[in-house]
C-alpha positions in Angstrom: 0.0 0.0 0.0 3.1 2.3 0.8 4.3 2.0 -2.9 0.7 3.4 -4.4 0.7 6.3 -1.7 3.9 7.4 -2.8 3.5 7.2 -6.2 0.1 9.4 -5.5 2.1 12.2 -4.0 2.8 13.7 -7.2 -1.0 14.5 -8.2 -1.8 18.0 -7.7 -3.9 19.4 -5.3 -6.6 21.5 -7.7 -9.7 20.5 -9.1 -10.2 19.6 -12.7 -10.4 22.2 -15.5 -14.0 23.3 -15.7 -13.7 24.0 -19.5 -12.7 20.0 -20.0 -15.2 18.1 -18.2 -18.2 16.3 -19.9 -21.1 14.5 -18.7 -20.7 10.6 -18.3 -24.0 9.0 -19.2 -24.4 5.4 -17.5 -23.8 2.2 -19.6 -25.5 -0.7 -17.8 -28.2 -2.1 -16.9 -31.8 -2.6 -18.4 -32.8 -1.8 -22.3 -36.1 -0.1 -23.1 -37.6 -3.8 -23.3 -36.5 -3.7 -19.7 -34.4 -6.7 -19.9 -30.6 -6.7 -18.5 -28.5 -5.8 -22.0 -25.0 -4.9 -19.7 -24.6 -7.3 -16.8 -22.8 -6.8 -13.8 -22.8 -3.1 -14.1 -25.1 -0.7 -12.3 -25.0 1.9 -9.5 -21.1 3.1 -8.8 -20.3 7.0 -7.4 -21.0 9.9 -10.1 -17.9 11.4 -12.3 -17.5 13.2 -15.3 -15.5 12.4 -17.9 -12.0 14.9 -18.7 -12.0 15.1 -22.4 -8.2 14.4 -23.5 -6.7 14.7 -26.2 -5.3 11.7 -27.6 -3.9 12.6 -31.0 -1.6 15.8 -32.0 -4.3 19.1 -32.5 -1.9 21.0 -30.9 0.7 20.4 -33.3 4.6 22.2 -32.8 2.8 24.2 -30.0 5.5 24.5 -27.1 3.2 23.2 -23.8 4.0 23.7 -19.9 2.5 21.1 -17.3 0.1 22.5 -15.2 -1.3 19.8 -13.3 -0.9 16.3 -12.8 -4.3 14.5 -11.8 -6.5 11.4 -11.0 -9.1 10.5 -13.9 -12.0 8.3 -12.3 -12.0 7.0 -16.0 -9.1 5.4 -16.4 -6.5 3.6 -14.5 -3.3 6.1 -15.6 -2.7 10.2 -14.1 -3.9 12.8 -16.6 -1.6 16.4 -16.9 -3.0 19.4 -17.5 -1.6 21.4 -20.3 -1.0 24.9 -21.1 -0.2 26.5 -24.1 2.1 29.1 -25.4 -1.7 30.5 -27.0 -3.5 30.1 -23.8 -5.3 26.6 -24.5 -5.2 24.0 -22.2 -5.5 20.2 -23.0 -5.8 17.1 -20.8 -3.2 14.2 -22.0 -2.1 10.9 -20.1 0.6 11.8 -18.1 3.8 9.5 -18.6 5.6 8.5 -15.6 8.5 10.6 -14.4 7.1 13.9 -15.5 6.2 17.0 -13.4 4.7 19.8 -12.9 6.8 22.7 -15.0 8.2 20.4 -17.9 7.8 21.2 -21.3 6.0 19.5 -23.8 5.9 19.4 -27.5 4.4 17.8 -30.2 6.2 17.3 -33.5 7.2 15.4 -36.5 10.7 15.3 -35.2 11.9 16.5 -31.9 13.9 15.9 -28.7 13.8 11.9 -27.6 12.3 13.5 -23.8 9.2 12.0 -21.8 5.9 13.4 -22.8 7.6 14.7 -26.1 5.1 13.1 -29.1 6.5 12.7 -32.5 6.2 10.3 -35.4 7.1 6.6 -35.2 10.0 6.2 -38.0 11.7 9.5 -36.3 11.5 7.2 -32.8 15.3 5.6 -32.0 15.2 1.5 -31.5 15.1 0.7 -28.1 13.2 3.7 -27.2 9.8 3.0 -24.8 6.4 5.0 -26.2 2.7 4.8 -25.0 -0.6 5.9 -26.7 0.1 5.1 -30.0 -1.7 5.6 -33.2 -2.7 2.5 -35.5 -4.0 4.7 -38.6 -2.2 8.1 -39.3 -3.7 11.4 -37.7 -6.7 9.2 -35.7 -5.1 9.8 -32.6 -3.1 7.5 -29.7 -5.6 4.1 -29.3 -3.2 1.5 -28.0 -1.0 1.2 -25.0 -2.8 4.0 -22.7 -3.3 1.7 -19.7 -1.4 2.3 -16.5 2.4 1.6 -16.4 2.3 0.3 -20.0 4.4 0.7 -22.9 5.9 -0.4 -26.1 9.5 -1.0 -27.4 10.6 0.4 -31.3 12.3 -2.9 -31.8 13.6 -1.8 -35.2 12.6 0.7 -38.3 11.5 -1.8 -41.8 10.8 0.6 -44.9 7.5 2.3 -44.3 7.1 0.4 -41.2 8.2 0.7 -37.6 8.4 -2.8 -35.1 7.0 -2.1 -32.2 7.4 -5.2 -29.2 3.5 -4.7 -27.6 3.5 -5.3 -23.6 1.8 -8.5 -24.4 4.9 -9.5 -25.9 3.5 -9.3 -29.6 5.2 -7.6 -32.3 3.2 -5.5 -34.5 4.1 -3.7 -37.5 2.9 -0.1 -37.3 2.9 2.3 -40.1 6.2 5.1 -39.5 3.8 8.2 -39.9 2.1 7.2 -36.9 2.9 9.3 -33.7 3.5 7.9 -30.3 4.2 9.8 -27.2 7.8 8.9 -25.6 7.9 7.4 -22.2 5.6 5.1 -20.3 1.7 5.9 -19.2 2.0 6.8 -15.3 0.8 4.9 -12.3 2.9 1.5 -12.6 2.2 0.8 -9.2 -2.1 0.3 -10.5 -1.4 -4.1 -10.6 -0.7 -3.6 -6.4 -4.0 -2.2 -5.6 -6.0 -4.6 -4.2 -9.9 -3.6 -3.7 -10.1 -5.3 -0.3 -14.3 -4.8 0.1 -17.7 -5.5 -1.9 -18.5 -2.3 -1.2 -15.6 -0.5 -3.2 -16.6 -2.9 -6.0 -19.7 -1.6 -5.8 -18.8 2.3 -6.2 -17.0 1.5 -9.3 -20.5 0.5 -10.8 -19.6 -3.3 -10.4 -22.4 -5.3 -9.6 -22.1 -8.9 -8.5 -21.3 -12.0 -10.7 -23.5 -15.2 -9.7 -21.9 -18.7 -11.0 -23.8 -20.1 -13.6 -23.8 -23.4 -11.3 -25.6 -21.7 -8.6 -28.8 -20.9 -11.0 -31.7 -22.7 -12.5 -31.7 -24.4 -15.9 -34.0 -21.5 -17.1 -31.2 -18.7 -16.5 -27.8 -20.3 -17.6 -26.8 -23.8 -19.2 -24.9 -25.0 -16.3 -27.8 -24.7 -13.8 -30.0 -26.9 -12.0 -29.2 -30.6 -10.6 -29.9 -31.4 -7.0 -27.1 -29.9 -4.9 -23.5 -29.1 -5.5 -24.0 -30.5 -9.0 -21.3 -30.4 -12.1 -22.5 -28.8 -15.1 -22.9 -32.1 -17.1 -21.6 -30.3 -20.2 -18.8 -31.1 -22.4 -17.2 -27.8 -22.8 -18.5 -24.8 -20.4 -21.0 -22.1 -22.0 -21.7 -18.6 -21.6 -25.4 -17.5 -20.4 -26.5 -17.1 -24.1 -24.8 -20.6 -24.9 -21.8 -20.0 -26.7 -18.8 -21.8 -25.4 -16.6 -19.9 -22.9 -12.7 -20.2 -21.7 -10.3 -21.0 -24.1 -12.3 -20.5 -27.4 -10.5 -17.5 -28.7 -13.0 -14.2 -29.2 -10.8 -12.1 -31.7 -12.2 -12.0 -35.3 -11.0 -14.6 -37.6 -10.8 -12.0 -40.9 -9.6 -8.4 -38.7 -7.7 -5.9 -40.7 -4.9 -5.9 -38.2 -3.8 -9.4 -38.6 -1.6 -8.4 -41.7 0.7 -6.3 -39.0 0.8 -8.7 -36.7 4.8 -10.5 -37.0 5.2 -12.3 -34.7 1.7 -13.6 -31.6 2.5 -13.0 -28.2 4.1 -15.6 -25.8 1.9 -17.9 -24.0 2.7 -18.0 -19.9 4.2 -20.4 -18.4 1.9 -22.6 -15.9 4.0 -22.8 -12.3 
């Protein structure tokens, strides 16, 4: 727990920027047929969203950091932004950088965390986060807490990128990519420790299939502490669950993908 409070020391003590915060409408629950569409998700403390800006509108626009602050939405710190022209912009904040550094976003610039610049102007070896998959769309992978990718080497209009699931992904060299690693490492120690925190983060409980009748999931029913006299085990709506793989068998992706990510170990 020591190791998380620390590493929350650095967030500023200010409330968010008035100007960047949205309404968050709720996701879960009942349809209008009144039936559940989104299990397990309901109820959970109110927040507003901080719009950031994930792609490069501010482009070779010198920037100071403001603030460094908690996002309810998301599991890395956000820094505030400002301007030489007086605009401020939320980003995800990479670990290491404080309030008073300077920013900039540019085709080519100085390899320094935070800086954001395109991919085949990146050195090999170098560690980025929220990185773009389709030129000027903005950052969509590797934004999660303490994550980050490796340039593992620079192929024609391509650049390799080593993903932190260990698979290596060809990504077009126009792309940008913020140097550094997303803040907040420390997020895989926090342990939730109570329902009841669970429940303000609009998690609602999970019942095993087992425990229910026939009528609600296929492995109910039976007399008891019964198995779930199936084969291979099923989802509510009956497709097969746990170890059938999910991801699209025809996804425009796959033709970047070099090399699948390594498979863990069992101890």
């Amino acid at each position: 727990m020591t190791k998380i409070q620390n590493s929350k020391k650095i967030l500023s003590k200010k409330k968010p920027e008035k100007g960047l915060l949205r309404p968050l409408k709720k996701k879960g629950g009942r349809g209008s047929s009144g039936k559940i569409t989104v299990r397990h998700k309901g109820g959970g403390a109110k927040r507003r969203y901080r719009a950031i800006d994930f792609g490069q509108e501010k482009f070779n626009v010198p920037a100071k950091v403001e603030s460094i602050e908690y996002d309810p939405n998301r599991t890395s710190f956000i820094c505030l932004l400002k301007y030489e022209d007086n605009d401020k912009r939320y980003q995800i904040c990479p670990h290491g950088l404080k309030v008073g550094d300077d920013l900039i976003c540019s085709e080519k610039t100085e390899i320094k965390v935070g800086n954001r610049m395109k991919l085949k102007n990146i050195p090999v070896g170098t560690e980025v986060y929220n990185v773009e998959i389709e030129p000027g769309r903005g950052g969509k992978m590797i934004r999660g807490a303490g994550t980050s990718a490796k340039v593992l080497t620079q192929e024609g209009k391509y650049t390799h990128l080593v993903m932190p699931s260990s698979e290596e992904r060809k990504i077009l060299g126009e792309c940008y990519a913020s140097i550094g690693q997303a803040s907040f490492p420390e997020h895989k120690f926090i342990k939730v420790g109570k329902a009841g925190r669970s429940r303000l983060k609009g998690k609602r409980p999970a019942v095993r299939g087992s425990a229910m009748n026939p009528v609600d999931h296929p492995h109910g029913g039976g007399e008891g502490r019964a198995p779930i006299g199936l084969k291979h085990p099923k989802t509510p709506s009956g497709k097969p669950a746990l170890g059938v793989k999910t991801r699209r068998k025809k996804k425009w992706t796959d033709k970047l993908i070099v090399r699948r990510r390594k498979k863990k170990k069992k101890k």
